[in-house]
Structure formats: C-alpha cells, structure tokens
N, C-alpha and C positions, 0 to 999 in steps of 0.2 A: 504494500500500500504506500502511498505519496505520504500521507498525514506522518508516517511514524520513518521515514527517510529526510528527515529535514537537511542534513547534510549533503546529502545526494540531488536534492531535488532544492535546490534556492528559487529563492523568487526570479532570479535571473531566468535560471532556466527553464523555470515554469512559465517564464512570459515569449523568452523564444520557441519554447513549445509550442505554445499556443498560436503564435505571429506566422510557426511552418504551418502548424495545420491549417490558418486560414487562408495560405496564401495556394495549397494542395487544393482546398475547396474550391476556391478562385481559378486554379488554372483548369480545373477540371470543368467546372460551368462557360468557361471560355472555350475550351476544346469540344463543347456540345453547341454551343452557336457557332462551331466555324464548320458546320454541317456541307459536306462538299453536296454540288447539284446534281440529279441522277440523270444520268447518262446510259444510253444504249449502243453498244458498238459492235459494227457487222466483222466476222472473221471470215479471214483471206479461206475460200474454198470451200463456206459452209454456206453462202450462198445460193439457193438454185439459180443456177443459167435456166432451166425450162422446167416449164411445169407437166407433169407426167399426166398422162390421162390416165383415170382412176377408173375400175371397172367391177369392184364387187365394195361391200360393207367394210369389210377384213383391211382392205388395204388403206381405206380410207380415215379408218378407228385410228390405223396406226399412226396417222398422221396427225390428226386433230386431237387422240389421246393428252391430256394432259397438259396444253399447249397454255403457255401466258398470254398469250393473246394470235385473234387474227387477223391475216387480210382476206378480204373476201372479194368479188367482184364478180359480173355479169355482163351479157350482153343488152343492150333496152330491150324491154319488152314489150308487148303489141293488146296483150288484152287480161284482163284483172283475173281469167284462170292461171295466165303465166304469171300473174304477180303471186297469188296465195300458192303455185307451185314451187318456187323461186323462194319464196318468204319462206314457208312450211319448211324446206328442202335446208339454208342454211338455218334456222331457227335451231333445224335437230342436231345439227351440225356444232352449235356454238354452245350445246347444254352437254356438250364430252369434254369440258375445258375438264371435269369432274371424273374422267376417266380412269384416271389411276385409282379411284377411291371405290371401283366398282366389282360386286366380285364373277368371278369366271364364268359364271352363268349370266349375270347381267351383258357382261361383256360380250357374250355371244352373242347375246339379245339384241342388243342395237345393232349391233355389226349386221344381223340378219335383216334388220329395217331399213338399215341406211344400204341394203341392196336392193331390195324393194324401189326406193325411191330413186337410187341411180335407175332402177329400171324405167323407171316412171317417165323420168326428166330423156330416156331415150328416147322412148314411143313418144315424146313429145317433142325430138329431133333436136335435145342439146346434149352433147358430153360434160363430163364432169372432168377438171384438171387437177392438182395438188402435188405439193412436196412440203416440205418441215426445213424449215430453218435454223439454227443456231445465231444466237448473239450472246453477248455478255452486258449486265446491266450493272453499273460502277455509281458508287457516289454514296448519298446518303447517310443513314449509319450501318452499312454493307462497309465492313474494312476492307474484305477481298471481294473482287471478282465473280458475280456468279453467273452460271448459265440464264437465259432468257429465250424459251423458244417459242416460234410463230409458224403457224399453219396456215398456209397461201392454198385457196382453194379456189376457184372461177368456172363460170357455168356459163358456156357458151355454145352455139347454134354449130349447129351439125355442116354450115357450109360457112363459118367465120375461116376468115381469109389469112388471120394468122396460124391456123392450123397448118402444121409441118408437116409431112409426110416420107417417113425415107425408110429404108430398110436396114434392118441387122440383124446378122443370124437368121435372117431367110423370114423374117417377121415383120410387119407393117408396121411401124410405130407413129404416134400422134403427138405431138408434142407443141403447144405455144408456148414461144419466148418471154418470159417476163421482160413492160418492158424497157426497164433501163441494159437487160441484156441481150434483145435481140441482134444487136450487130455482132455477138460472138458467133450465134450460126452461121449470119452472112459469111463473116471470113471464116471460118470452117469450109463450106461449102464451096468458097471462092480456094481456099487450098485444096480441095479434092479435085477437083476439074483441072488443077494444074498439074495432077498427076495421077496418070491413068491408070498406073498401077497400086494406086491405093484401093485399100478395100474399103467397102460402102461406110458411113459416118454412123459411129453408135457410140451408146453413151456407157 
C-alpha cells in the first residue's frame, strides 16, 4: 500500500505519478481522434477483366455468398413484368450478403431458386453475368488491412452487343467486359490475329 511507504512514495513522486498518468490518458484520447478515413483499395489481379456468364444457382451462391457489398447493373427495361422480374431477381440476390451464416441445407435451398430464376430471366431472353472481387478496406479503427469483397452481377439481353463470344477448349464462352476493362480484350484479340499460330483466347 502507498499510505504505509511514505518513504518510497513522496509527495514528489506521487505528483509525477499522477502528471504520467494524465498525460497516458491525454495521448490516448488524442490517438482516438486522429481516426484515419476509411478507404477501399483495389489489388493488382483481383480485379475481374470480365464478367462470367452465370448459368445455375450453385455458381452464383458462390459469388454473392457473403459479399460486403454489391454492384449490380442491367440493361433498361421495356415493361413493368421486366421490372418486378429484374427487381424480384436481384432483391434474392442481395439477401445472400447473409450467406455464410446459412446452414447446408438452407444453402442448397436458395442455390436451387436462384436456378429457377436464372431460368426464368432466360425464357425471358437475358443472361445473367458475375464474378467476386477482392479489395482491402484501410482506415478507421481497422489497425490492419482487411479483406472487403464485392459481387458484380449484370442482367443483360440475350443480343447486348457487349456480349463476347470466343472459344476455349472447344467450348463457347460468353463473356462482357466490365467496363473500365474492356480495352484489355481488345488488345488481346488484336495480339491473337497477329499470330496465327496462337491458340484461341481463354481465360
């Protein structure tokens, strides 16, 4: 105890005691208002260049699974079935942010629905696109670094003009450019024509 150290513990020292620990509280309340801004940052190669056409429930879970956020997008649409098809179609879409918390059965379950309605949006002559992104989101009171991933999904018309078509491995693939990346195809495309003996462009 203090009271029965009088030697040990002078008033002196008891006042610089006290002076450390106010000025420990002080930089510590200081170091909570110099709260850095939070920030999102894209990594070199976790980018999609193209968004994949998505063709059952399964593949699509995988993608929107768990996702911190999305982009979504479409082509305009022409009459208010395609809006509550379109609407209905992402609405199911943006309630798997909750994925990972789902169990194995559930899991199947929507996967089995969300093929259902890829079917739907066929017979109604759009495809569906997607891929998962990585970023990292900095700042705040995040000391490190953490993952932040985003689910790029687009529901577009079975004869939109960005749809790509090339073969790989003897397979038809469909592919739009996201698009601050469509010039990557281009020059792709433009290096395959300059050499004939490359084999067809796949990913």
């Amino acid at each position: 105890m203090v009271d029965d150290q009088e030697t040990t513990y002078t008033a002196n020292i008891l006042h610089q005691m006290k002076n450390n620990h106010e000025e420990l509280i002080s930089e510590k309340l200081s170091d909570k208002q110099k709260i850095k801004p939070v920030r999102f940052r894209r990594i070199k190669g976790k980018a999609p260049i193209f968004l994949y056409r998505i063709t059952t429930g399964k593949q699509l879970f995988e993608i929107v699974s768990g996702a911190h956020a999305f982009s979504m997008d479409y082509d305009e649409l022409n009459s208010q079935d395609e809006v509550d098809l379109i609407g209905g179609f992402f609405q199911e879409v943006s309630d798997l942010d909750i994925g990972n918390e789902l169990e194995p059965g559930e899991r199947i379950n929507y996967a089995y629905n969300l093929t259902q309605l890829i079917n739907e949006l066929e017979e109604k002559e759009f495809y569906v696109f997607g891929d998962r992104e990585q970023q990292l989101i900095e700042g705040g009171i995040i000391n490190e670094p953490s993952n932040w991933y985003i689910a790029h999904v687009r529901v577009v018309r079975k004869n939109n003009k960005e749809i790509i078509h090339f073969s790989t491995g003897g397979a038809e693939v469909q592919l739009p450019p996201t698009p601050a990346n469509a010039s990557a195809f281009k020059q792709a495309e433009k290096e395959k024509k300059n050499d004939t003996d490359q084999p067809d462009l796949g990913i």
